[in-house]
C-alpha positions as CSV (number, residue, x, y, z in Angstrom):
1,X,-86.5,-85.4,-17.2
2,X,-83.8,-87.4,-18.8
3,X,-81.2,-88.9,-17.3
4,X,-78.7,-86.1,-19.2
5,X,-81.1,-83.1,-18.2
6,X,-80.5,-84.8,-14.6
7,X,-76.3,-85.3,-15.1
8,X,-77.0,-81.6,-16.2
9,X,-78.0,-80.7,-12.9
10,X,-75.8,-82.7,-10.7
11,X,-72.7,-80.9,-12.7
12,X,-74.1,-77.3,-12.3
13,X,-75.3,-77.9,-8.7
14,X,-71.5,-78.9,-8.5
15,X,-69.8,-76.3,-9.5
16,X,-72.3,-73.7,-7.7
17,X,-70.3,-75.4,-4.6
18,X,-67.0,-75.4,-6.0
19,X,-67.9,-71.2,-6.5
20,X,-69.0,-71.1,-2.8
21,X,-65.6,-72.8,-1.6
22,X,-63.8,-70.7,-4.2
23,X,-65.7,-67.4,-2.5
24,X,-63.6,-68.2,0.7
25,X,-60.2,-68.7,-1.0
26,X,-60.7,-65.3,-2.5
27,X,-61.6,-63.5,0.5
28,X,-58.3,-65.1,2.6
29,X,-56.1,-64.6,-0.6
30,X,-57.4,-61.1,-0.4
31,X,-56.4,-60.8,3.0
32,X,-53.2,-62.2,2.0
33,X,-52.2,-59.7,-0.3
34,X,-53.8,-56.9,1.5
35,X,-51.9,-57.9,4.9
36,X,-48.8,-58.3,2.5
37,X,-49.0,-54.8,1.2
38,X,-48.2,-52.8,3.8
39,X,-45.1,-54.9,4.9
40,X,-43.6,-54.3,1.9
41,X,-40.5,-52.2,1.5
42,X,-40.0,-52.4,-2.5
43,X,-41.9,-50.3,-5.3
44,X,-41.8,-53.5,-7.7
45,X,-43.0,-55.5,-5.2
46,X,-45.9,-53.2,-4.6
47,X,-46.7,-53.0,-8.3
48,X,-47.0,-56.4,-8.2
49,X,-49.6,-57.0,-5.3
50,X,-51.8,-53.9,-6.9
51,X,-51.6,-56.2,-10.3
52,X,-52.5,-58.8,-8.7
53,X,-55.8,-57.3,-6.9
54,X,-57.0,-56.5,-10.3
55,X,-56.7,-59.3,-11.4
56,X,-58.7,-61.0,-8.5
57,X,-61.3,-58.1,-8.9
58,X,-61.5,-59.2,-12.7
59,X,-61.8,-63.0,-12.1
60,X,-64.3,-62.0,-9.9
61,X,-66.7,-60.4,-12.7
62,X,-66.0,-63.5,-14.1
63,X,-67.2,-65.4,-11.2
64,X,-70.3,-63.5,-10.7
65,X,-71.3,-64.2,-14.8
66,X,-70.5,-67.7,-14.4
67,X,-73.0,-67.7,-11.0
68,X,-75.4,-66.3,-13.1
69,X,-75.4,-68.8,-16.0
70,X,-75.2,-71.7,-13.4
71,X,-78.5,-70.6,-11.5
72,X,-80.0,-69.7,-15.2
73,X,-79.2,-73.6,-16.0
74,X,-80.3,-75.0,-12.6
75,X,-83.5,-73.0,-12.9
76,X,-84.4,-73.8,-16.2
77,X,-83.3,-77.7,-15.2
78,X,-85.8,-77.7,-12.0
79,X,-88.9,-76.0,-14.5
80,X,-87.8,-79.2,-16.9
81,X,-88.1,-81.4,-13.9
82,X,-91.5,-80.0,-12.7
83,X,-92.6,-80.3,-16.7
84,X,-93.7,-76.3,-16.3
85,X,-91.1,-75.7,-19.7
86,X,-90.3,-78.9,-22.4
87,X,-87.2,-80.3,-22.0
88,X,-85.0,-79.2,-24.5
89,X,-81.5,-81.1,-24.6
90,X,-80.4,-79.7,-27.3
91,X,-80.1,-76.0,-25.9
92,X,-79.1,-77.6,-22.6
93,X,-76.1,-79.2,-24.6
94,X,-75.1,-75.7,-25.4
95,X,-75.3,-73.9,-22.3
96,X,-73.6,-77.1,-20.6
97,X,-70.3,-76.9,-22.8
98,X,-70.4,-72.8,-22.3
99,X,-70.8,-73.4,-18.5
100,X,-68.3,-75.9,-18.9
101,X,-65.9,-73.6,-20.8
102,X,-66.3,-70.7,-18.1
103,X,-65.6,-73.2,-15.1
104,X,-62.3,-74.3,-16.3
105,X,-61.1,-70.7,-17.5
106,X,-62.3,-69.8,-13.9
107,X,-60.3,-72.1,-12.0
108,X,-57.0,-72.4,-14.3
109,X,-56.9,-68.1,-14.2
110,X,-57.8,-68.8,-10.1
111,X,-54.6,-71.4,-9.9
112,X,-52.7,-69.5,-11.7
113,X,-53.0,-66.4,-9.4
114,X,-53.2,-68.6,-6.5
115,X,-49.6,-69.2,-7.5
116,X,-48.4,-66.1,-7.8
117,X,-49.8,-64.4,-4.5
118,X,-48.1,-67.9,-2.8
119,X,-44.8,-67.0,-4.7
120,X,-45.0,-63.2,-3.9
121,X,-45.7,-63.8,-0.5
122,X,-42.5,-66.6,-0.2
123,X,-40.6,-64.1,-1.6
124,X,-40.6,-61.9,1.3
125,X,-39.9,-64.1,3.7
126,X,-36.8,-64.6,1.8
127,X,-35.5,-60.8,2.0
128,X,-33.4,-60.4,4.7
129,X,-35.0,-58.5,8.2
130,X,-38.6,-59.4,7.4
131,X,-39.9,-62.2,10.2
132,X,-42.8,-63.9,9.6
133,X,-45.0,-62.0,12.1
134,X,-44.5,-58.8,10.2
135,X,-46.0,-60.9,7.2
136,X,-49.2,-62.0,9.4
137,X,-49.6,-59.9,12.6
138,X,-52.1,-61.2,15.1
């Protein structure tokens, strides 16, 4: 296997574990929002945590494709490496920059909402009669 085809690999294998770390984000920001929800007094603010569950639940068709693609790459990679298939850099090149593409619209979409459900959730600590422990009960 060439030392790209190998680079290749050490990249997808990568971001595989970025998406398992990222899994966990998504599950406490879930948790976040949900917890958030139901301590809310304003409609708005409502309509904005149900916006902003969709657009988790649509990142994370994204997420699932981009798993998908990764383990397609890292399987094809480890046939290459066990010289079942030919190595073929050229349609490894592709899939790379495509892979590539989908990681960084992943994560700059996942930042972004990040942002948002941080700034949603600062906001009601701001409005006057809500304590922190009606925000996050044990």
């Amino acid at each position: 296997m060439s030392s790209r085809s190998l680079q290749y690999h050490v990249i997808a294998s990568k971001w595989l574990s970025d998406l398992e770390f990222y899994k966990f984000e998504m599950g406490f920001l879930r948790t976040l929002l949900d917890n958030h929800f139901f301590n809310i007094e304003y409609k708005e603010d409502r309509a904005n945590v149900i916006g902003l569950n969709n657009d988790l639940m649509k990142l994370d068709v994204d997420k699932n494709q981009l798993e998908v693609a990764l383990d397609d790459q890292i399987r094809q990679l480890e046939l290459m490496s066990e010289d079942i298939v030919p190595e073929d850099v050229t349609s490894l090149s592709a899939k790379q920059i495509k892979l590539e593409y989908m990681v960084s619209h992943i994560f700059s979409e996942y930042k972004e909402l990040k942002k948002q459900i941080f700034s949603l959730v600062q906001k009601a600590y701001q409005k006057p009669g809500i304590e922190p422990q009606q925000l996050f009960p044990n």
